[in-house]
TORKOL-472870 format. One record per residue: x, y, z of N, C-alpha, C in turn; residue number from 1. Coordinates in steps of 0.02 Angstrom, whole numbers, plus 50000, padded with zeros to 5 digits. Atoms other than C-alpha are relative to their C-alpha. Last residue first. Example, Ala and Ser with C-alpha at 12.3 -4.5 7.8 and 13.67 -1.06 7.14 Angstrom:
+--------+---------+-------+---------+----------+-------+--------+---------+-------+-----+
! n_east ! n_north !  n_up ! ca_east ! ca_north ! ca_up ! c_east ! c_north !  c_up !   n !
+--------+---------+-------+---------+----------+-------+--------+---------+-------+-----+
!  49958 !   49941 ! 49997 !   50684 !    49947 ! 50357 !  49961 !   50055 ! 50037 !   2 !
!  50045 !   49941 ! 50000 !   50615 !    49775 ! 50390 !  50045 !   50060 ! 50000 !   1 !
+--------+---------+-------+---------+----------+-------+--------+---------+-------+-----+
//
This chain:
+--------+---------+-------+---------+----------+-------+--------+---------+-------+-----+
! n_east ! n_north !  n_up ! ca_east ! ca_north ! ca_up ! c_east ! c_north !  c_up !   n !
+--------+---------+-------+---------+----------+-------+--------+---------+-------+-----+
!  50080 !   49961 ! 50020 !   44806 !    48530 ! 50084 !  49944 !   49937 ! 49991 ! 207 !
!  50053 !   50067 ! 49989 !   44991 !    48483 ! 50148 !  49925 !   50039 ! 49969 ! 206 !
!  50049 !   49995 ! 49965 !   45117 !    48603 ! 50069 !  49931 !   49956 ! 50019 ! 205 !
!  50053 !   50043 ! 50003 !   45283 !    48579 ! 50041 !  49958 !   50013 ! 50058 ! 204 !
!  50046 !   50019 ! 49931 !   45408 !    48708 ! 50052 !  49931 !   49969 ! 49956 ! 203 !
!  50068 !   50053 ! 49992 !   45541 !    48699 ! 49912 !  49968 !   50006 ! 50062 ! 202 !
!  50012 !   50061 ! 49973 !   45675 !    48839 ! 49916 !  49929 !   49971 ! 49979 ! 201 !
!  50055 !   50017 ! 50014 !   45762 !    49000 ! 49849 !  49987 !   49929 ! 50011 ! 200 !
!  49991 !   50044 ! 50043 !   45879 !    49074 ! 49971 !  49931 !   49975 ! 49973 ! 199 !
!  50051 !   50028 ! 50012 !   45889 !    49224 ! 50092 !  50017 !   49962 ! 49926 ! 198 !
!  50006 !   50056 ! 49927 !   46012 !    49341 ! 50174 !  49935 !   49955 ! 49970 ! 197 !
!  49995 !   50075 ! 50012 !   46044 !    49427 ! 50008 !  49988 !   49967 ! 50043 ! 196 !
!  49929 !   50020 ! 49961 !   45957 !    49597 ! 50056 !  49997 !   49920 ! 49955 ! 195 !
!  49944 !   49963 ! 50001 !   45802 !    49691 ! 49978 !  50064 !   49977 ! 50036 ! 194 !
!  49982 !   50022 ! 49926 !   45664 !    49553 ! 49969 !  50060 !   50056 ! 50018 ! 193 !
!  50078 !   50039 ! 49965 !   45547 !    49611 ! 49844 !  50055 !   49986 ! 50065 ! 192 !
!  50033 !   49973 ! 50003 !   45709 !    49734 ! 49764 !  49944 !   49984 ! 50036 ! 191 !
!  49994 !   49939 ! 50023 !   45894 !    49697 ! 49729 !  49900 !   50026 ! 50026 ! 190 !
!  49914 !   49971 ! 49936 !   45903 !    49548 ! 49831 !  49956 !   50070 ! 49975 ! 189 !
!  50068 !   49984 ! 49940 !   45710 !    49490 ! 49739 !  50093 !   50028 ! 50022 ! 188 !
!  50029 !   49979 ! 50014 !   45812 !    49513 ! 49544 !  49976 !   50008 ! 50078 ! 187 !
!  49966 !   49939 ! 49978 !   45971 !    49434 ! 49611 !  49936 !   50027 ! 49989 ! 186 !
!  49987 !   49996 ! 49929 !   45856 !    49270 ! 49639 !  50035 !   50079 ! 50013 ! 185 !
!  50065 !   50003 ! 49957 !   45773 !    49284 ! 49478 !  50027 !   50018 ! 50078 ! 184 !
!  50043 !   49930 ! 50010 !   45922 !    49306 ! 49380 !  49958 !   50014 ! 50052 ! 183 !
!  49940 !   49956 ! 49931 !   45993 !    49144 ! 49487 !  50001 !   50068 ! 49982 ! 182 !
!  50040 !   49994 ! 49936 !   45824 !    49075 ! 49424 !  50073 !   50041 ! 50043 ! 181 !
!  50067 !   49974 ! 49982 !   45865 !    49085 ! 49259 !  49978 !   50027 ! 50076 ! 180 !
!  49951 !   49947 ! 50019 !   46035 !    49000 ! 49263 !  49942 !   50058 ! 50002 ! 179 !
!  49976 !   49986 ! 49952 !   45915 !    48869 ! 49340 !  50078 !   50058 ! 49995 ! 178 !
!  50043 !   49940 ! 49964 !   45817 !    48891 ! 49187 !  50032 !   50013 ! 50075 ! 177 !
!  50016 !   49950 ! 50002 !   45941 !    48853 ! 49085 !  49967 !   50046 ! 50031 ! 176 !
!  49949 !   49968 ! 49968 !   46007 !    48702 ! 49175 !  50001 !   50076 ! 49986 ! 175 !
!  50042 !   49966 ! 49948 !   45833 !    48617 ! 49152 !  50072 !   50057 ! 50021 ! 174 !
!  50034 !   49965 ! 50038 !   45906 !    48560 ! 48978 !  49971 !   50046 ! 50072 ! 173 !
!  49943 !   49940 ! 50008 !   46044 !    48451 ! 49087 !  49955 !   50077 ! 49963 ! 172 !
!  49951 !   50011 ! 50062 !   45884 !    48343 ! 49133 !  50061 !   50073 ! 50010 ! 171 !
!  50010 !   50036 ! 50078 !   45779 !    48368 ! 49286 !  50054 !   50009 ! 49975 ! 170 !
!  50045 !   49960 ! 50054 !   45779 !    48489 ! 49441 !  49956 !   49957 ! 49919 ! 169 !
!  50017 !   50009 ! 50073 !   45828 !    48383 ! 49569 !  49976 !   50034 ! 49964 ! 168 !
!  50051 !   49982 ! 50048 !   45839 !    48471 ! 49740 !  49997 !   49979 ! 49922 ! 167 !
!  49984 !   50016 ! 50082 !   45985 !    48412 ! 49834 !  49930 !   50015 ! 49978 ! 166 !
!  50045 !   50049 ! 50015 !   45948 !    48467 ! 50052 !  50013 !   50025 ! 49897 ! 165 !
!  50046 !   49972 ! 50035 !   46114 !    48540 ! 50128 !  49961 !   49951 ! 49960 ! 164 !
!  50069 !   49989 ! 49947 !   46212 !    48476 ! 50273 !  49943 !   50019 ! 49952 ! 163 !
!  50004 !   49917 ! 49964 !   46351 !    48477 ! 50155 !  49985 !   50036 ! 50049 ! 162 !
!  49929 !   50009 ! 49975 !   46362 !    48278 ! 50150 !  50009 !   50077 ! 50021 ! 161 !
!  50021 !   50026 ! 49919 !   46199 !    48305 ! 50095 !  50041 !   49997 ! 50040 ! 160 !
!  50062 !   49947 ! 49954 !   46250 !    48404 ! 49934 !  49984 !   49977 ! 50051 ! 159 !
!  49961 !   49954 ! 49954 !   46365 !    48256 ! 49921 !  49977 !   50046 ! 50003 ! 158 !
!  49980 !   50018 ! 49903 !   46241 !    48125 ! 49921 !  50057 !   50045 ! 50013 ! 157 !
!  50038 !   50002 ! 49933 !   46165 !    48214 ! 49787 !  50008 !   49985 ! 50049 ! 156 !
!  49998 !   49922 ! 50005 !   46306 !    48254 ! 49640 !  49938 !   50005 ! 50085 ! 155 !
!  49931 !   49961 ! 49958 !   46336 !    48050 ! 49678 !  49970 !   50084 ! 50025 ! 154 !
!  50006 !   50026 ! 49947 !   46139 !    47998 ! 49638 !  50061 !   50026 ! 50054 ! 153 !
!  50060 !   49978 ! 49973 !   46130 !    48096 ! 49484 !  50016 !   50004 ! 50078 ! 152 !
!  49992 !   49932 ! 49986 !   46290 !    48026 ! 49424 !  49958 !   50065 ! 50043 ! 151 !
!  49925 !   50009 ! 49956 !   46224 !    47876 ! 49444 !  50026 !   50049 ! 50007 ! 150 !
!  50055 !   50022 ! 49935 !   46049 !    47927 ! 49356 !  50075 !   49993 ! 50060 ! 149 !
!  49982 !   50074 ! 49954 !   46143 !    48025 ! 49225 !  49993 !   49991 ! 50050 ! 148 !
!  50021 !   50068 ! 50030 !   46059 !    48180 ! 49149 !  50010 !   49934 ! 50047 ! 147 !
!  49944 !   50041 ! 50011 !   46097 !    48352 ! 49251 !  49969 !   49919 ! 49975 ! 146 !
!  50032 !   50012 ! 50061 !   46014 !    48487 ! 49338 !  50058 !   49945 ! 49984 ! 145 !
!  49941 !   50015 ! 50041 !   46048 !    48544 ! 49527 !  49975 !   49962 ! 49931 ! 144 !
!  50034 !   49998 ! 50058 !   45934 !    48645 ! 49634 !  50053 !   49968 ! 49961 ! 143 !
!  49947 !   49997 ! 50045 !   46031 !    48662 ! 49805 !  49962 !   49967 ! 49959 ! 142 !
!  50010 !   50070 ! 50062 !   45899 !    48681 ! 49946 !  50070 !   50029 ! 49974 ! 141 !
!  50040 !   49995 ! 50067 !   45982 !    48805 ! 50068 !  49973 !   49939 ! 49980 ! 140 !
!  50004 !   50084 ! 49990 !   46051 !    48766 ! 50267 !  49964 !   50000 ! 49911 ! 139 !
!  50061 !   50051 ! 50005 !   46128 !    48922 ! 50295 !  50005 !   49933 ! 49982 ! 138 !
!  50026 !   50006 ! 49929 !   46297 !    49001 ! 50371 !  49929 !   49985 ! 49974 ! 137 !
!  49977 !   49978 ! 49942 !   46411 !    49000 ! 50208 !  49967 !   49969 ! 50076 ! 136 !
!  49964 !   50081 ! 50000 !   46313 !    48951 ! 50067 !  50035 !   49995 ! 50053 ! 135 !
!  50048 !   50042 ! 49978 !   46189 !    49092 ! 50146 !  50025 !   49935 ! 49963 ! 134 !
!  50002 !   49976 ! 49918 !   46345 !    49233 ! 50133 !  49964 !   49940 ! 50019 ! 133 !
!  49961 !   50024 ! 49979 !   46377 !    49149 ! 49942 !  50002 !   49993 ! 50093 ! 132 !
!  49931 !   49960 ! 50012 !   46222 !    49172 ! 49865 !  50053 !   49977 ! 50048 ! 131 !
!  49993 !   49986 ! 49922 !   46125 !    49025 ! 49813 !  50047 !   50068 ! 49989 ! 130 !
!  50090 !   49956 ! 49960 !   46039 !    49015 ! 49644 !  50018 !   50002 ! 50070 ! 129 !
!  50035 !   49927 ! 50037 !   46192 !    48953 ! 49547 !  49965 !   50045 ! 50046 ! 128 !
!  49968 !   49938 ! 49963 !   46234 !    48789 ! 49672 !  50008 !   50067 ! 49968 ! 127 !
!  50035 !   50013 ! 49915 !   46211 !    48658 ! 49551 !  50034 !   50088 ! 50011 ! 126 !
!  49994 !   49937 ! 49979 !   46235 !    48616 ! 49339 !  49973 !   50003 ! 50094 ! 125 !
!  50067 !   49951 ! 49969 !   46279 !    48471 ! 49285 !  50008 !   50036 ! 50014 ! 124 !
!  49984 !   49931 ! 49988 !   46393 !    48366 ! 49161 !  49931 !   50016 ! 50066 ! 123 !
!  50051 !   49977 ! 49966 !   46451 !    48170 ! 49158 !  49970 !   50083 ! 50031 ! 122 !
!  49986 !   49973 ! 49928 !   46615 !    48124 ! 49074 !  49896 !   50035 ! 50015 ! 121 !
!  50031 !   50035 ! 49925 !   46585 !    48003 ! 48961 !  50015 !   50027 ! 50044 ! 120 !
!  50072 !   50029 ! 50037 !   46590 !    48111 ! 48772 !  49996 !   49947 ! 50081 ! 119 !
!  49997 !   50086 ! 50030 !   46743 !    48196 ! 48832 !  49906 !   49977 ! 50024 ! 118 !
!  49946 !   50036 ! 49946 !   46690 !    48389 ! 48873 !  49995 !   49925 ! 49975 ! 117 !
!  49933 !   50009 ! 50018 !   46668 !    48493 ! 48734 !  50028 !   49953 ! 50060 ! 116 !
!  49992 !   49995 ! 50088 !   46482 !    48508 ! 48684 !  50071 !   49971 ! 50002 ! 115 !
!  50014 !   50065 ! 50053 !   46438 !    48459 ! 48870 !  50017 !   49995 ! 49939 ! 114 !
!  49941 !   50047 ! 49976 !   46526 !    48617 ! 48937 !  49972 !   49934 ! 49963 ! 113 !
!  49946 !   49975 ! 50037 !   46402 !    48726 ! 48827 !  50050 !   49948 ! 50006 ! 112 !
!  50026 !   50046 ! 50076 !   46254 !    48633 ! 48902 !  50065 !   50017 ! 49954 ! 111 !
!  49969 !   50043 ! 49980 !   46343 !    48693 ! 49072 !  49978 !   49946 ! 49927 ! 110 !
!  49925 !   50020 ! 49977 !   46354 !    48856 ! 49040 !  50005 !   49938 ! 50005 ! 109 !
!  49963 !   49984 ! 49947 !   46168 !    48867 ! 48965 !  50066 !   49982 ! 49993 ! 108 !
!  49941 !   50065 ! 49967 !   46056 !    48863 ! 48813 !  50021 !   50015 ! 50070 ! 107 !
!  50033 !   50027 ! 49959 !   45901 !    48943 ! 48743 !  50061 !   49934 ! 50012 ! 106 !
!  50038 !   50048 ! 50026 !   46017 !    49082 ! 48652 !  49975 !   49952 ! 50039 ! 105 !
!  50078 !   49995 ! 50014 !   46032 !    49249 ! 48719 !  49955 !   49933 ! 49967 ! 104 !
!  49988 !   50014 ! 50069 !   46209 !    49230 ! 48805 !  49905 !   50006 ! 49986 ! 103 !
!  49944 !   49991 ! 50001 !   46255 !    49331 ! 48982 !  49988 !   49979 ! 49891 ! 102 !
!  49928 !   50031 ! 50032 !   46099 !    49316 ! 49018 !  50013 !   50030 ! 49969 ! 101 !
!  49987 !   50061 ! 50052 !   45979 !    49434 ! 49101 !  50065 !   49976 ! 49999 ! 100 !
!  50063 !   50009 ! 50009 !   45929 !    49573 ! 49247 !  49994 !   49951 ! 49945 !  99 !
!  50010 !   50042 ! 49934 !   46128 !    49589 ! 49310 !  49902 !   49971 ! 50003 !  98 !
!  50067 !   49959 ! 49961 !   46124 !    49746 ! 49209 !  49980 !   49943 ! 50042 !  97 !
!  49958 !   49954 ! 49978 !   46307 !    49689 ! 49135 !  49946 !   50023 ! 50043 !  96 !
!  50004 !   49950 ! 50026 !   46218 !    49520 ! 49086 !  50022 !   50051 ! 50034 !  95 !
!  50050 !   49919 ! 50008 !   46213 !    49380 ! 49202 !  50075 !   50052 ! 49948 !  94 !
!  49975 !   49978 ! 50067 !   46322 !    49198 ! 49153 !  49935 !   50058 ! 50000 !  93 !
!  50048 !   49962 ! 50007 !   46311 !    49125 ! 49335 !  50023 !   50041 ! 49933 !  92 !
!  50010 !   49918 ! 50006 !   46430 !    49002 ! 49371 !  49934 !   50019 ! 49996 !  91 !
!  50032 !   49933 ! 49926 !   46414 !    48843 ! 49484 !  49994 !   50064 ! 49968 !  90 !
!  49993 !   49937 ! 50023 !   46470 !    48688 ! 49338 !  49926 !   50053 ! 50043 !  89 !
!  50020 !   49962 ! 49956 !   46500 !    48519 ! 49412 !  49991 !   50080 ! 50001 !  88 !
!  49964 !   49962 ! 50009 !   46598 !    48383 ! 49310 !  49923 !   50066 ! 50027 !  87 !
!  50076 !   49969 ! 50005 !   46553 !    48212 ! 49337 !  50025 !   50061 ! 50024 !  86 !
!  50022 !   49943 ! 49944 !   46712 !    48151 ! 49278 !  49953 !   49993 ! 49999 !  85 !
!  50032 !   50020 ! 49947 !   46746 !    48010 ! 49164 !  49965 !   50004 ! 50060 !  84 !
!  50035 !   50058 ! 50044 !   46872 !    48083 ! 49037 !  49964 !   49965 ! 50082 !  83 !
!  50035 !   50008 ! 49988 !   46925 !    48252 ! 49116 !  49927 !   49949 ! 49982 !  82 !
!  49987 !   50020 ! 49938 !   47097 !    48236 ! 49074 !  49924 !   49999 ! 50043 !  81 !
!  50017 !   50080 ! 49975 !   47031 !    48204 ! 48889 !  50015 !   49991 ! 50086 !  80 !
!  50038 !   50038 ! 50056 !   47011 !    48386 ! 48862 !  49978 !   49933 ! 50039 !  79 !
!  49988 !   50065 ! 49954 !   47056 !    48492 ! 49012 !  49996 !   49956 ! 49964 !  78 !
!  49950 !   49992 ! 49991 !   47078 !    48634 ! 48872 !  50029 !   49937 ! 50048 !  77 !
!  49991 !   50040 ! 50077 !   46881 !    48624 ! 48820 !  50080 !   49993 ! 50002 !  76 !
!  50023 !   50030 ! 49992 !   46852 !    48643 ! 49021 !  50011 !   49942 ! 49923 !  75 !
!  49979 !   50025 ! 49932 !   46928 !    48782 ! 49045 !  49985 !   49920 ! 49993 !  74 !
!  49944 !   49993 ! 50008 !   46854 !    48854 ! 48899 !  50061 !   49960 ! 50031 !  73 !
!  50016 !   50034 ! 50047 !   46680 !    48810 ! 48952 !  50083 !   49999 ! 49964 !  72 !
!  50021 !   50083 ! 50001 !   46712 !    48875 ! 49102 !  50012 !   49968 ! 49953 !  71 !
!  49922 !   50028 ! 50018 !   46810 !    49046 ! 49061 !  49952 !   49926 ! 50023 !  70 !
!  49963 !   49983 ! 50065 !   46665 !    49156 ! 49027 !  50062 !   49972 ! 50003 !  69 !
!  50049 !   50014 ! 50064 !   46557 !    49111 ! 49180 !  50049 !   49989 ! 49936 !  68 !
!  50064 !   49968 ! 50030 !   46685 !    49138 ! 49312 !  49972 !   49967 ! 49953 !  67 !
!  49967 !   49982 ! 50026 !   46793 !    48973 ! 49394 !  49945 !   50067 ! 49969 !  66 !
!  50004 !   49957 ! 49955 !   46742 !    48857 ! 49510 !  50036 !   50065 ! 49978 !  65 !
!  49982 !   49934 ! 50036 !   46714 !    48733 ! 49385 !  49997 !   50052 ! 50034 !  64 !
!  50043 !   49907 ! 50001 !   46675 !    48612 ! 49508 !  50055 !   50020 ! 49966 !  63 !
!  49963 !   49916 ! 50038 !   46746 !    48411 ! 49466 !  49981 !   50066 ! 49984 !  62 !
!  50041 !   49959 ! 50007 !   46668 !    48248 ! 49559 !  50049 !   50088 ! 50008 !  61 !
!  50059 !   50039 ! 50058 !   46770 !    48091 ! 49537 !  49957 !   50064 ! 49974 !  60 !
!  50056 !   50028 ! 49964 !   46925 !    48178 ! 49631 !  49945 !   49997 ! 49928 !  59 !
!  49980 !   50057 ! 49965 !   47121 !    48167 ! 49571 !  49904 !   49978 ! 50055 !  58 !
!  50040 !   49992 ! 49931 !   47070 !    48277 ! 49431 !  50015 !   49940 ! 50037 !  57 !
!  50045 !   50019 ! 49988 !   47198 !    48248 ! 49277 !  49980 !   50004 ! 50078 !  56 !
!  49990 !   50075 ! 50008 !   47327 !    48369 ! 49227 !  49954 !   49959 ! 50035 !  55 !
!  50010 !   50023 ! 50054 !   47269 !    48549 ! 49171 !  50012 !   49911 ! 50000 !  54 !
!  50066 !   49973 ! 50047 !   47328 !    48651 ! 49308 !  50008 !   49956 ! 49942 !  53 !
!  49959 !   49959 ! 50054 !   47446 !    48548 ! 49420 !  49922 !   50028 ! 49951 !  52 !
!  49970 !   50050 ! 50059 !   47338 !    48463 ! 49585 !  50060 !   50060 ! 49938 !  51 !
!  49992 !   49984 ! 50062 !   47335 !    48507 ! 49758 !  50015 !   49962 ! 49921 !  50 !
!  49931 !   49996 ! 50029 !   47297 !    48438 ! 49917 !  49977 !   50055 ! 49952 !  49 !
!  50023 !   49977 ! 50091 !   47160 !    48451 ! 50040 !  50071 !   49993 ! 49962 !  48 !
!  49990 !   50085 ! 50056 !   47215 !    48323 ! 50196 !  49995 !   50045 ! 49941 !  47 !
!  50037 !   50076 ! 50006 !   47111 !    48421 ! 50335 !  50026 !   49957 ! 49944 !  46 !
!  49981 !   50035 ! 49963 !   47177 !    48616 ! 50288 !  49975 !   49921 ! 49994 !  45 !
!  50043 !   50063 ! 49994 !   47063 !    48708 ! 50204 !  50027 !   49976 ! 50058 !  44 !
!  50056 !   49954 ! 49942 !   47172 !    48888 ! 50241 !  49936 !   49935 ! 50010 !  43 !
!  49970 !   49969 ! 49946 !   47317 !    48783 ! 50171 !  49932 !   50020 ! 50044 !  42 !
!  50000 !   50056 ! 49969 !   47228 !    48711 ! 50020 !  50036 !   49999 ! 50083 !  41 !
!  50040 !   50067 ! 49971 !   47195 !    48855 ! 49982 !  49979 !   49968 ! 50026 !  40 !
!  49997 !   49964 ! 49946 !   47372 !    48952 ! 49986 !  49922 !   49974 ! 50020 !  39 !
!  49954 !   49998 ! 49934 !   47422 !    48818 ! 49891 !  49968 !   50040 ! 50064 !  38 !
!  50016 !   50078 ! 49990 !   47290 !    48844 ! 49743 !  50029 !   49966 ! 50071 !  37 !
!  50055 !   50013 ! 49974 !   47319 !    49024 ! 49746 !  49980 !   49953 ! 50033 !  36 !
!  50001 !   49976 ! 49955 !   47510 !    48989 ! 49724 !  49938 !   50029 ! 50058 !  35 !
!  50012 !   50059 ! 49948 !   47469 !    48869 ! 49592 !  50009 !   50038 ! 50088 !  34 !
!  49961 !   49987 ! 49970 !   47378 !    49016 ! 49480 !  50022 !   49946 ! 50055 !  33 !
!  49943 !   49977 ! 50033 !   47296 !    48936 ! 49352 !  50086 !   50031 ! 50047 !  32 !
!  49999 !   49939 ! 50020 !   47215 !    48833 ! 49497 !  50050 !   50005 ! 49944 !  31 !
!  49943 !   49970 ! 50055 !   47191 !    48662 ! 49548 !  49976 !   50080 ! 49991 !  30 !
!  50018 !   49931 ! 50051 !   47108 !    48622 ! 49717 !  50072 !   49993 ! 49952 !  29 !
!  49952 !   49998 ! 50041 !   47080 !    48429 ! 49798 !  50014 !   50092 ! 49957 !  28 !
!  50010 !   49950 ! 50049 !   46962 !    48387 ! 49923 !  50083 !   50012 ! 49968 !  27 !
!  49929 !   49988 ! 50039 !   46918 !    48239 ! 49993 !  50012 !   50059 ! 49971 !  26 !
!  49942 !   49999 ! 50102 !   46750 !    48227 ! 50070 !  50065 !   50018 ! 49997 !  25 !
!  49975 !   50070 ! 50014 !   46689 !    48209 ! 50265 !  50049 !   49983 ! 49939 !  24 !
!  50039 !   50035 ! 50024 !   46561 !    48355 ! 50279 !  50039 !   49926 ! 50003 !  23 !
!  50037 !   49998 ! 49922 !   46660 !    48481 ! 50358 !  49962 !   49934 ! 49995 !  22 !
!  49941 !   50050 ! 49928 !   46798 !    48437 ! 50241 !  49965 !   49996 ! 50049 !  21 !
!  49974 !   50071 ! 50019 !   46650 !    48476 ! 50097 !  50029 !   49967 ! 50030 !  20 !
!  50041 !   50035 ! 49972 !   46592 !    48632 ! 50204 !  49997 !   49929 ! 49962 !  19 !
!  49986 !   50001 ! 49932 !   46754 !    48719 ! 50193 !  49937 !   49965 ! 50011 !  18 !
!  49949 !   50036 ! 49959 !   46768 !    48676 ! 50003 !  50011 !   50001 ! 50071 !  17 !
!  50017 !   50080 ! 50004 !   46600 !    48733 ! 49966 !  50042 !   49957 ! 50028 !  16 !
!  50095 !   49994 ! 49936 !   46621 !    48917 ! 50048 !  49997 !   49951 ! 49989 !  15 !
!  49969 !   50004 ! 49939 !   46851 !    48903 ! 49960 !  49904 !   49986 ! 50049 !  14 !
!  49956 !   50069 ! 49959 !   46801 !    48864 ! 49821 !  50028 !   50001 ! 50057 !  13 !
!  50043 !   50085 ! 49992 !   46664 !    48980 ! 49803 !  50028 !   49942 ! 49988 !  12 !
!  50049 !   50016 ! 49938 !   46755 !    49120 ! 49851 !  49946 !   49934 ! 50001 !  11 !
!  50035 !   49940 ! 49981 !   46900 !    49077 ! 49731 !  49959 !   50017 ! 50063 !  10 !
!  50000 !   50004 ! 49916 !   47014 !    48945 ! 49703 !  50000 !   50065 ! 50014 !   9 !
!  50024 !   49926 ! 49986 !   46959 !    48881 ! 49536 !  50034 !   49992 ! 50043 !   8 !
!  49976 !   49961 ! 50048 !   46948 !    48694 ! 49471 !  49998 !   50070 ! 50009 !   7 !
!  50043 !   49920 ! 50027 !   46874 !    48619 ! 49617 !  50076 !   50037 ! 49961 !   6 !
!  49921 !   49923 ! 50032 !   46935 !    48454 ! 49636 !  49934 !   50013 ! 49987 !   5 !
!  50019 !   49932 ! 50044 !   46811 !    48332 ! 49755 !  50075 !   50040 ! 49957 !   4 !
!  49918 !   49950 ! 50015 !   46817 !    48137 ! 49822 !  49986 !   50055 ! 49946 !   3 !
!  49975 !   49973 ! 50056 !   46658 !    48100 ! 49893 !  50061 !   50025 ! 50002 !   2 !
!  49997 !   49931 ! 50020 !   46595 !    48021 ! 50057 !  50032 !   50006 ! 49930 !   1 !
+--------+---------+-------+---------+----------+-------+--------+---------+-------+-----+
//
């Protein structure tokens, strides 16, 4: 299994982190706030610890569990403590109308994090395009983007470890569109499908 810090300790450190211990993994939370972080690792339970904000991740594989507009930040501040990571970026960078990005240029959150994170730490993007109720009590794909084949291979066997099926997308460049697609996904809530109870997936078809 995987050893995890989640940088955050929000709702989506706490929906991944209860199905990471469910799963077998290590978990680890830092927070700005350590009293968040504590209280946490508490409601985890199973071994989770804590770390100090800013001093090095005690797990291989590192979520930015943190909003859009402080990742990259977050991340340029961890400097060298995040030398070697494979570093795990979940936001969503929508626009105030929730119908676009957050930035207009053909980039993403996690191409951003690559600019500043130590030159061998390993970046991707996952878990965007779910919402939280069906990270919760479904079984989703998980769409995840990201270069390195090893790295590749980790960010996947722990999506499985979830119960949930890893969806490769391609390169870190695919991370736009899967910032894309979590438009896409609020776009059917709000209207073709009217509720979040539902995720976007692969069905293969024989023909």
């Amino acid at each position: 299994m995987s050893s995890i810090t989640f940088i955050g300790a929000g709702n989506m450190a706490r929906t991944i982190g209860t199905r990471a211990i469910a799963g077998g993994n290590t978990v680890e939370i830092m927070a700005r706030d350590q009293s968040k972080a504590d209280a946490l690792a508490k409601a985890l339970g199973s071994g989770t610890t804590t770390g100090t904000w800013g001093a090095v991740p005690a797990g291989d594989i590192v979520i930015t569990a943190v909003l859009y507009a402080g990742v990259v930040s977050t991340v340029a501040a961890y400097g060298d403590a995040l030398a070697g990571k494979t570093i795990v970026d979940i936001s969503n960078p929508f626009n105030a109308a929730f119908d676009g990005l957050a930035h207009s240029e053909p980039t993403s959150i996690a191409q951003e994090v690559a600019k500043v994170a130590p030159a061998d730490a390993k970046v991707f993007k996952a878990f965007n395009t779910i919402f939280r109720g069906v990270l919760e009590n479904g079984r989703p794909d998980v769409f995840f983007a990201g270069d390195d084949p090893q790295a590749q291979a980790d960010v996947a066997a722990f999506i499985e470890s979830l119960g949930l099926r890893p969806m490769h997308v391609g390169g870190l460049k695919m991370a736009h569109w899967l910032e894309g697609a979590g438009v896409l996904t609020v776009g059917l809530a709000g209207n073709g499908v009217g509720h979040g109870n539902f995720a976007l997936g692969v069905g293969e078809v024989n023909g």
